[in-house]
C-alpha positions as CSV (number, residue, x, y, z in Angstrom):
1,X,49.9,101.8,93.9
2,X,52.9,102.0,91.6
3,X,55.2,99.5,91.1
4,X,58.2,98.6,93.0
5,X,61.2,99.5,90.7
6,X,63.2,96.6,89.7
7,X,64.9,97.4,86.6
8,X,68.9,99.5,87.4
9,X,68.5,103.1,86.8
10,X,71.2,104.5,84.5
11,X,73.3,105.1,87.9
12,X,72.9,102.1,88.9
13,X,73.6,100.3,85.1
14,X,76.8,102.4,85.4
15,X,78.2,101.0,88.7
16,X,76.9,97.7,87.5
17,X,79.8,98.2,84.2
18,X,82.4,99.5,87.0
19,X,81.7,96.7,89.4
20,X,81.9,94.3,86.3
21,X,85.5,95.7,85.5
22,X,86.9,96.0,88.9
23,X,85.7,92.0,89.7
24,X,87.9,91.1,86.6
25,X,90.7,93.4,87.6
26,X,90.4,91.9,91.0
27,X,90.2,88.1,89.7
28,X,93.5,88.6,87.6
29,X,95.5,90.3,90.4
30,X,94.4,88.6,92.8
31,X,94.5,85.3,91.0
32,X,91.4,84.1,92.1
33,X,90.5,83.6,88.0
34,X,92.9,80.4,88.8
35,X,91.6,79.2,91.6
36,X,88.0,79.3,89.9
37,X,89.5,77.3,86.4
38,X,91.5,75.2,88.4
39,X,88.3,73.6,90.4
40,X,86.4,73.3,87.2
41,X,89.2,71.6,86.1
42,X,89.1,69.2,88.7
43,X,85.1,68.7,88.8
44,X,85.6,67.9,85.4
45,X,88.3,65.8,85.3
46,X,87.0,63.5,88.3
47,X,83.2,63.3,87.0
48,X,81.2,60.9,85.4
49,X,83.3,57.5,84.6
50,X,82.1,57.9,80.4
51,X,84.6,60.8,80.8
52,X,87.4,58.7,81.7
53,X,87.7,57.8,78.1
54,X,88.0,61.2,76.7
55,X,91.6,62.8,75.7
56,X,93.1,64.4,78.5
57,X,93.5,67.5,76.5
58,X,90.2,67.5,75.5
59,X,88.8,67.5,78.5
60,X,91.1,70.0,80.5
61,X,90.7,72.3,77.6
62,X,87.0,72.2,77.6
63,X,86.6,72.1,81.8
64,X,88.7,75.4,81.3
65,X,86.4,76.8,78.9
66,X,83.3,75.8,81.2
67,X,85.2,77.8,83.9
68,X,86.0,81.0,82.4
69,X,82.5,80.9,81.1
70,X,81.4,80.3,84.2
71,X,83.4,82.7,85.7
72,X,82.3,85.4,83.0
73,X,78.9,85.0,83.7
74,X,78.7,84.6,87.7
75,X,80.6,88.2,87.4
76,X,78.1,90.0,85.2
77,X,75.3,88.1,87.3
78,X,77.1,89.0,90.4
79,X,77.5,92.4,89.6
80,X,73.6,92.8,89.0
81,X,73.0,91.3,92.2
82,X,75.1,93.3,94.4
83,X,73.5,96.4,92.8
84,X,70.1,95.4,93.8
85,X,70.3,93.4,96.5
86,X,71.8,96.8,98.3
87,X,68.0,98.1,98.2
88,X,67.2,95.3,100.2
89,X,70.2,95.6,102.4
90,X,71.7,92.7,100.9
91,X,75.9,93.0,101.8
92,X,78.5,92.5,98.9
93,X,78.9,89.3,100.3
94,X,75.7,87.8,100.6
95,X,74.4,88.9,96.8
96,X,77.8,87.3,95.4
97,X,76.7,84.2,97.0
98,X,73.2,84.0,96.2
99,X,74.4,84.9,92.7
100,X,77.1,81.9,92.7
101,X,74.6,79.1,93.7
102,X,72.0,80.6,91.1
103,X,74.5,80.6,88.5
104,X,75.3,76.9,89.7
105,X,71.6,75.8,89.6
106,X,71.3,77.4,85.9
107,X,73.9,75.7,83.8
108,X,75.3,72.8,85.8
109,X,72.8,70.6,83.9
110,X,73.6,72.1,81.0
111,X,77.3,71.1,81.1
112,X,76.4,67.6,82.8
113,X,75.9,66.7,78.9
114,X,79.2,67.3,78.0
115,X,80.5,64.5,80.4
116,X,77.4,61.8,80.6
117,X,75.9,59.3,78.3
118,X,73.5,58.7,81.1
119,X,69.5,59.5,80.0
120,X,68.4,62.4,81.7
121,X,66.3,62.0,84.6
122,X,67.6,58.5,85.0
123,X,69.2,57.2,88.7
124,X,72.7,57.7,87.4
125,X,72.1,61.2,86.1
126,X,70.6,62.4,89.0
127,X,73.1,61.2,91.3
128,X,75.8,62.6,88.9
129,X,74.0,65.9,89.0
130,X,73.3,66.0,93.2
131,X,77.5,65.3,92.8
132,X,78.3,67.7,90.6
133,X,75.7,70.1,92.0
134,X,77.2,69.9,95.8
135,X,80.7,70.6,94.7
136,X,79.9,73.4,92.4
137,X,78.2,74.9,95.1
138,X,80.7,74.6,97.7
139,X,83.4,75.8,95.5
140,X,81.4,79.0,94.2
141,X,80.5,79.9,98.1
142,X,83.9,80.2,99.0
143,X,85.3,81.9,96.0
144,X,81.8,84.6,97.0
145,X,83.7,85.0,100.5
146,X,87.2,85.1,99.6
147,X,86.6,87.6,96.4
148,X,84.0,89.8,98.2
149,X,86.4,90.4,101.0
150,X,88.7,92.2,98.2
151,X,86.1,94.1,96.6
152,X,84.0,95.4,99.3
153,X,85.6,99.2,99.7
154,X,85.9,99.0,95.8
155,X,82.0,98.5,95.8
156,X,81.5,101.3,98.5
157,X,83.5,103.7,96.1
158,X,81.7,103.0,93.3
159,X,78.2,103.4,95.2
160,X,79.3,107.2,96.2
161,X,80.9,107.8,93.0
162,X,77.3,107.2,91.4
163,X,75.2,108.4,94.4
164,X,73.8,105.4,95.1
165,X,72.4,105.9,99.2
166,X,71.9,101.6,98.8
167,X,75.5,101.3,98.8
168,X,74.8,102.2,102.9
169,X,72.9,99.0,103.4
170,X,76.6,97.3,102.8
171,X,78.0,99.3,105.2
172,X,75.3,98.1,107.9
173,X,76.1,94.7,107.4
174,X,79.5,94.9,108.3
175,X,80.2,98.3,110.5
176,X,77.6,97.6,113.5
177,X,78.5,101.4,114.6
178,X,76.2,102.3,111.4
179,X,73.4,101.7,113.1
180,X,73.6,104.3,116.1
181,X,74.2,107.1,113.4
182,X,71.3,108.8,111.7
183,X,71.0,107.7,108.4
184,X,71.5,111.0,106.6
185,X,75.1,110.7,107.8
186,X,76.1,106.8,107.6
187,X,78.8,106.2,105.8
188,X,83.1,105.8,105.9
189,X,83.9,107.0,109.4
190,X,86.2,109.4,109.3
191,X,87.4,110.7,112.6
192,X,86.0,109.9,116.4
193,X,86.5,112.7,118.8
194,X,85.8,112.5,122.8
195,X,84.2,115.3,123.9
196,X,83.4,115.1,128.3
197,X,81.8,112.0,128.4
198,X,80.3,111.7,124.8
199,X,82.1,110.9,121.7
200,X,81.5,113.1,118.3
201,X,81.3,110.3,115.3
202,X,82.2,112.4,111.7
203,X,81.6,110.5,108.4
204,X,82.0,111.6,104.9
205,X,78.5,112.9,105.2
206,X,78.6,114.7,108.6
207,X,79.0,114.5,112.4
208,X,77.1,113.1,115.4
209,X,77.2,112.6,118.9
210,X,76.6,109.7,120.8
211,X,76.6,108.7,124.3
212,X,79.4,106.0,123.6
213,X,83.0,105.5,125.1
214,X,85.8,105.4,122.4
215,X,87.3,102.2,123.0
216,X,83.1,100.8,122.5
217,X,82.8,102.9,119.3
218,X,86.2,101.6,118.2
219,X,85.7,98.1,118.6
220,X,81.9,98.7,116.5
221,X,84.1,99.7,113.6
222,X,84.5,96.5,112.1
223,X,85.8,97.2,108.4
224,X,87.4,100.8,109.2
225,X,91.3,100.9,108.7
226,X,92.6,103.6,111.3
227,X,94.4,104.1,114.3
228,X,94.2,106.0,117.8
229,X,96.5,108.8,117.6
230,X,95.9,109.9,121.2
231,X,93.5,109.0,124.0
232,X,90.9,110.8,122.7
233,X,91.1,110.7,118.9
234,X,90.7,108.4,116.3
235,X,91.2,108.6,112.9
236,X,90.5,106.9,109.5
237,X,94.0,105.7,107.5
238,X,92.4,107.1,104.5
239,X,92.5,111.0,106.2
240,X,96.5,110.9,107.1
241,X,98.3,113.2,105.2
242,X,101.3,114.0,106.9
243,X,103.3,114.0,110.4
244,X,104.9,117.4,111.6
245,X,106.4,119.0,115.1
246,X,104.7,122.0,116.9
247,X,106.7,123.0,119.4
248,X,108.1,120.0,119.9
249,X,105.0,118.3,120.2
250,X,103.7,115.7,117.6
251,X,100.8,116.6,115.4
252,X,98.5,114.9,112.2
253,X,97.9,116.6,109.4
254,X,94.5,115.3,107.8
255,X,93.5,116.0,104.6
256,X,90.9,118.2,105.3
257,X,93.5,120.9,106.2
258,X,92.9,120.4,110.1
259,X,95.6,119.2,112.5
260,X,95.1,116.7,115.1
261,X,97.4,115.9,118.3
262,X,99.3,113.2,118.6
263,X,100.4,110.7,121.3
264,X,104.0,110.1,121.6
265,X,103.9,106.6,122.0
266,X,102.0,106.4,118.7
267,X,104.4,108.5,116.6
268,X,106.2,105.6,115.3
269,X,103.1,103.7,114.4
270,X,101.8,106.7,112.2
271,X,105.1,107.0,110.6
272,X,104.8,103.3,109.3
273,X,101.2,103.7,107.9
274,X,101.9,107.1,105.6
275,X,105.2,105.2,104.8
276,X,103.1,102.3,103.8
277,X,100.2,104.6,102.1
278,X,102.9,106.6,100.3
């Protein structure tokens, strides 16, 4: 029997690097690399009472370094993760979190030395460490949700980019209407026709019909950005290219080259989303 493969690829050690570089990017523009230094900061200035003692400089400086460190490492880690955790269906979300609390279990000790004259193993230590443990913890689970929720289409790009058919398993965890497509076609929803009584589903991949109204498909698209041009048509933001008149009637333009019609009522709405996309 051979061997399950656990080692990245050289695809998947590539989006590993790009996921690596776009949680940074993310961190600093988002300025969630604050919010990270900021509670280290705070765990470290309210721990152990043989801290107390210590310069305040001191301590802030090196409770910042603990953070970045931390932060630096809980990325690459994270980064790993996600890549393969998607074989296992794992979403973004989920493998950052189970990276977090790993990271937590790893090198809180480690830094508990920094801030306790306490013998190890002794009651004090342990109860400093079940402290310092359950805040870490909490604090690295809800930086996991609030940064995954910014990188998640970033991670689905970077899974096509590298042809990567895990980056799907993502996809399931958060677009239920994933699962009533065949999976030689799931992926980014692109455009939803009605056709009679049956709706034709297209993704970047290809098209398929379901037995499905369009309001039921459209509420199943959890994570998709798009909007209802006309009672029986809906379309991904991402496909808009531009609005135009034929024959006095409103028509989208989609990127593909095709032109779809548009309801009246929703000309205005349109008008603010390319404005906004532009």
């Amino acid at each position: 029997m051979a061997m399950r493969r656990s080692l990245p690829s050289d695809r998947e050690f590539c989006a590993i690097v790009d996921l690596i570089a776009t949680g940074f990017r993310v961190l600093w523009t988002k300025k969630l690399l604050f919010v990270v230094l900021a509670a280290a900061s705070l765990i470290a200035l309210s721990g152990p009472e043989s801290a107390v003692g210590m310069p305040f400089p001191f301590l802030l400086t090196v409770s910042i370094g603990i953070g970045g460190f931390l932060t630096s490492f809980g990325l690459m880690l994270g980064s790993y993760v996600v890549v393969l955790g998607a074989r296992a269906g794992l979403s973004t979300l989920a493998a950052s979190q189970i990276s977090g609390v790993f990271v937590c279990f790893l090198l809180t000790p480690i830094f508990l030395e920094l801030f306790t004259d306490a013998a190890p193993f002794s009651e004090t230590y342990v109860m400093q460490l079940g402290v310092a443990l359950g805040v870490l913890i909490t604090v690295s689970l809800g930086v996991a949700f609030i940064f995954s929720s910014f990188v998640d289409e970033d991670v689905q790009q970077i899974f096509e980019h590298y042809g990567l058919g895990a980056g799907q398993h993502a996809l399931l965890q958060l677009d239920p209407l994933q699962t009533d497509l065949p999976e030689s076609i799931r992926g980014p929803v692109q455009f939803i026709e009605v056709h009679d009584n049956r709706i034709t589903v297209t993704t970047d991949k290809g098209a398929h019909s379901l037995q499905m109204s369009l309001i039921s498909a459209i509420q199943r698209l959890k994570t998709s950005q798009g909007l209802r041009i006309h009672r029986s048509i809906w379309i991904n933001e991402t496909q808009m290219d531009r609005l135009f008149y034929e024959n006095g009637n409103p028509r989208l333009a989609v990127k593909s080259g095709e032109s779809w019609p548009v309801s009246r009522t929703m000309v205005g709405e349109i008008k603010r989303t390319l404005k906004a996309r532009s």
